[in-house]
ChimeraX commands (.cxc) that place a marker at each C-alpha (Angstrom):
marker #1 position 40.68,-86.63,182.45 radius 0.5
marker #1 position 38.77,-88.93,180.24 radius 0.5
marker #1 position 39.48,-92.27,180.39 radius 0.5
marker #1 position 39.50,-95.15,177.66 radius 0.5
marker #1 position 35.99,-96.71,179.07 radius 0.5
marker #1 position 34.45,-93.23,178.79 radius 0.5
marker #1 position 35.67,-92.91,174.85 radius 0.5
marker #1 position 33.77,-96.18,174.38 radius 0.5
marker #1 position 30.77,-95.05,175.92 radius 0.5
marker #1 position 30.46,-92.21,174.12 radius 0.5
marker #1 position 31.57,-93.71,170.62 radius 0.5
marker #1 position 28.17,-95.20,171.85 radius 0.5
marker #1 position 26.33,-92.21,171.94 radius 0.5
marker #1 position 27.68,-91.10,168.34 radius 0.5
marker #1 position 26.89,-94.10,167.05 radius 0.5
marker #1 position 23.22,-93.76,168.61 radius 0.5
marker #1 position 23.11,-90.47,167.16 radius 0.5
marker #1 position 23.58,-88.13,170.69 radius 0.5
marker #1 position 23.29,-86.30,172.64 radius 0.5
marker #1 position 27.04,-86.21,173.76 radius 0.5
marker #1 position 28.17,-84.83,177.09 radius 0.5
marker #1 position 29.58,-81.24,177.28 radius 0.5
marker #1 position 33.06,-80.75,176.24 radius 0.5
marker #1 position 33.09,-82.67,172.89 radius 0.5
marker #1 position 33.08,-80.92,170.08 radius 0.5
marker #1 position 30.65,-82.03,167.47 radius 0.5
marker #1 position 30.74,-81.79,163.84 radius 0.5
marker #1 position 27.57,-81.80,162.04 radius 0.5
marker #1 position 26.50,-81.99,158.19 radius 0.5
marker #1 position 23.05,-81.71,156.86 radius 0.5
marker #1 position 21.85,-82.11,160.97 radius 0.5
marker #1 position 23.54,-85.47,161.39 radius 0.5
marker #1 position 27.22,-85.43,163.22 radius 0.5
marker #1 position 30.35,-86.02,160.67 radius 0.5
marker #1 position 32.09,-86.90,163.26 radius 0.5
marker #1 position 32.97,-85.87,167.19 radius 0.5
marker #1 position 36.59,-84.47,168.65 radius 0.5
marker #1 position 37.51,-85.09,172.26 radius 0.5
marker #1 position 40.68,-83.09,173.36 radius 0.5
marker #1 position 42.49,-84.81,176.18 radius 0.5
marker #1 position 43.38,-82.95,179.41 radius 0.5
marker #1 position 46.59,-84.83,179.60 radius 0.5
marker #1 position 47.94,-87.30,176.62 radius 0.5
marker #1 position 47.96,-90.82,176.39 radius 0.5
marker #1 position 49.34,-93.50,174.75 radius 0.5
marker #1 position 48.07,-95.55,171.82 radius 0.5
marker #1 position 48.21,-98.67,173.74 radius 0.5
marker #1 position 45.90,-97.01,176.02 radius 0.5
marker #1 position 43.52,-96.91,173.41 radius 0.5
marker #1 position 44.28,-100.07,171.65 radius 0.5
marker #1 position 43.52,-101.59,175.46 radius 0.5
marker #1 position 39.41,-100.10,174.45 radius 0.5
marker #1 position 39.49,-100.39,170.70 radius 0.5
marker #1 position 41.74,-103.06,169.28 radius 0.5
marker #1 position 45.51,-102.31,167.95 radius 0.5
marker #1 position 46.33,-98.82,165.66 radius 0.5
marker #1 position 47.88,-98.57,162.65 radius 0.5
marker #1 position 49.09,-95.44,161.28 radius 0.5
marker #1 position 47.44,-93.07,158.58 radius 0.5
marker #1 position 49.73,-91.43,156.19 radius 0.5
marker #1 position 50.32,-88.19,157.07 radius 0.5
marker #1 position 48.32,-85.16,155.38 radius 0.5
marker #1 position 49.75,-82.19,153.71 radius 0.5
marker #1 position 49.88,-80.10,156.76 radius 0.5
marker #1 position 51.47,-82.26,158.63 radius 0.5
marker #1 position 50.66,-84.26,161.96 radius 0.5
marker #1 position 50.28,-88.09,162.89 radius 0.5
marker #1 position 47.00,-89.71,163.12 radius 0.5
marker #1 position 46.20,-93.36,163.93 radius 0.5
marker #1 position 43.09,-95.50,162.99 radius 0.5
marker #1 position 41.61,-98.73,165.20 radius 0.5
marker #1 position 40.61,-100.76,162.13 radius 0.5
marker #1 position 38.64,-103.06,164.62 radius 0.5
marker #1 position 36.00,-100.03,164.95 radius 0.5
marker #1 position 35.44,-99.98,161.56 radius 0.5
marker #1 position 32.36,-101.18,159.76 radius 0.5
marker #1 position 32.18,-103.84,157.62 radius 0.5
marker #1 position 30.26,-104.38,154.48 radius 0.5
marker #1 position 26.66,-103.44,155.40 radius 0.5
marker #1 position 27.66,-102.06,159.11 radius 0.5
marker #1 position 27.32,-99.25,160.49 radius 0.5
marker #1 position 30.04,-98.35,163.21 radius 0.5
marker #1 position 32.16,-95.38,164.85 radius 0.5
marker #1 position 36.02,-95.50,163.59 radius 0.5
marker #1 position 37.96,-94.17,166.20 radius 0.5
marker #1 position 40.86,-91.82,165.22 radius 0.5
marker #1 position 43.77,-90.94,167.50 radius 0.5
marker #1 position 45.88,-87.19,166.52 radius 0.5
marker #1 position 49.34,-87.27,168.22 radius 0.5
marker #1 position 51.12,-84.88,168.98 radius 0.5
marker #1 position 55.42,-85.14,168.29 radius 0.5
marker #1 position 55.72,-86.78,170.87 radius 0.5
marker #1 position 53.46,-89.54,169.59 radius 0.5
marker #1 position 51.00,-89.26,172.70 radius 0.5
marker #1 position 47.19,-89.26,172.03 radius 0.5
marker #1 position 45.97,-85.69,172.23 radius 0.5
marker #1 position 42.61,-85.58,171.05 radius 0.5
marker #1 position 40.51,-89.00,169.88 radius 0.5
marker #1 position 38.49,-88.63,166.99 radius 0.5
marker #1 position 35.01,-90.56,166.71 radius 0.5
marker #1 position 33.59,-90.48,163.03 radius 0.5
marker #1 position 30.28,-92.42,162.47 radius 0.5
marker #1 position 31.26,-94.73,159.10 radius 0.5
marker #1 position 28.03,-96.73,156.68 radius 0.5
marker #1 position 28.63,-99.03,154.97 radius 0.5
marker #1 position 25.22,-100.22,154.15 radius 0.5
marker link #1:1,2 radius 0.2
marker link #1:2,3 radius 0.2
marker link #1:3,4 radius 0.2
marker link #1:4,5 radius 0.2
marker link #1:5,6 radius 0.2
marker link #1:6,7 radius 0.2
marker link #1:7,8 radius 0.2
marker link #1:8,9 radius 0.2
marker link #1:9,10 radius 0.2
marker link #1:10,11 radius 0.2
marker link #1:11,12 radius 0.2
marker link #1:12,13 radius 0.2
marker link #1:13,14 radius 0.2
marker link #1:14,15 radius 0.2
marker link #1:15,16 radius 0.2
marker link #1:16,17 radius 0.2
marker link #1:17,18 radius 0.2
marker link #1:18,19 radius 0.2
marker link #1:19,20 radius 0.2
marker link #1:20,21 radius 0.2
marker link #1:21,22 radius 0.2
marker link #1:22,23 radius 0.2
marker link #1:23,24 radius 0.2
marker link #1:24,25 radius 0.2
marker link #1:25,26 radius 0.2
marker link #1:26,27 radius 0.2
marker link #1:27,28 radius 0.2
marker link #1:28,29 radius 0.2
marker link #1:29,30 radius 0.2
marker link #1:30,31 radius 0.2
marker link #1:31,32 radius 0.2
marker link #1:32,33 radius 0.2
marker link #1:33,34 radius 0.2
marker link #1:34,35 radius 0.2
marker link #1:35,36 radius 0.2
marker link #1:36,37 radius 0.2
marker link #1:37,38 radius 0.2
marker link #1:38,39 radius 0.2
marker link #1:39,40 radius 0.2
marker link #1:40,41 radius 0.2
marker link #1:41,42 radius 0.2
marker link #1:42,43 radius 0.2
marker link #1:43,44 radius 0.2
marker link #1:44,45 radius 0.2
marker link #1:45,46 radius 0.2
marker link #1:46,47 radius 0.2
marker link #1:47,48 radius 0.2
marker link #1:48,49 radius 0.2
marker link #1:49,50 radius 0.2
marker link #1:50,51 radius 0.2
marker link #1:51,52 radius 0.2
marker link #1:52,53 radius 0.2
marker link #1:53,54 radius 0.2
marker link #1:54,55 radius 0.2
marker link #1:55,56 radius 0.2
marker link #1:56,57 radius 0.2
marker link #1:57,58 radius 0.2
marker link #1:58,59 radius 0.2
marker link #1:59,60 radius 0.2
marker link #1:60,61 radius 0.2
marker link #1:61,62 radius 0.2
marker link #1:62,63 radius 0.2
marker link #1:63,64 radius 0.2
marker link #1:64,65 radius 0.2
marker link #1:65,66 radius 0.2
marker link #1:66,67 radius 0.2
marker link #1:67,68 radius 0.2
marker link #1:68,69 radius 0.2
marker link #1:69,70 radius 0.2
marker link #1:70,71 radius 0.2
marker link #1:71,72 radius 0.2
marker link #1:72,73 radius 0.2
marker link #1:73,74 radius 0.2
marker link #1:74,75 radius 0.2
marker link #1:75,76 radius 0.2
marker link #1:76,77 radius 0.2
marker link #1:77,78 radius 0.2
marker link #1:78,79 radius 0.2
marker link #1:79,80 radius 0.2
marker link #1:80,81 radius 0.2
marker link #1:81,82 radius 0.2
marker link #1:82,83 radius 0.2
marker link #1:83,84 radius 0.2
marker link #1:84,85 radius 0.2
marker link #1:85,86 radius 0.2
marker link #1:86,87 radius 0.2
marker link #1:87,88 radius 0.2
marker link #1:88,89 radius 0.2
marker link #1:89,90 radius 0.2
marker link #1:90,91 radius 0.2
marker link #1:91,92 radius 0.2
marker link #1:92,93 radius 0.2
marker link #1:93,94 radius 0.2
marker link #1:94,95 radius 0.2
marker link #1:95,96 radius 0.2
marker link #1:96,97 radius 0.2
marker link #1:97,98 radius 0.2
marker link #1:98,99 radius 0.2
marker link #1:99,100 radius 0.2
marker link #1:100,101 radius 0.2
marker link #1:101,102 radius 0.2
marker link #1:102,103 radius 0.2
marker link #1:103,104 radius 0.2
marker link #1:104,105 radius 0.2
marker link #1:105,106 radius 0.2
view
């Protein structure tokens, strides 16, 4: 299983540009990554992550449904560069994969 200090050390490694360890799935465009998906063996909590990343807050729901919550602290600010981290829960509202999308704001 994962754990919360290995998510930051690999929002590291997206945010250096890779490589990232096996098991991640990695979304490119145009060669760079879009952004990085880390299924979890077992779920966790959000305050698991919050513990790593600062406190969630939740993203309105798309049209095909499911619950995702954002760690604003990740995000850039204006003229930074950072890795928002992105939690998908299942209906239970346990963590089941982490999302780590490289953001610009410069």
């Amino acid at each position: 299983m994962i754990t919360v200090d290995e998510l930051i050390m690999l929002r590291s490694l997206v945010h250096a540009g890779g490589p990232v360890p096996a098991g991640t799935e990695v979304i490119r465009r145009e060669g760079a990554i879009d952004h990085v998906r880390v299924p979890l063996d077992s779920p966790i909590t959000v305050d698991d992550l919050a513990a790593g990343f600062g406190p969630g807050r939740d993203v309105p729901r798309q049209p095909a449904g499911g619950r995702r919550v954002i760690f604003p602290d990740t995000q850039p600010g204006e003229g930074q560069r950072a890795v928002t981290v992105i939690a998908e829960l299942d209906r239970s509202g346990q963590v089941t994969t982490v999302v780590l999308r490289p953001d610009d704001f410069t």
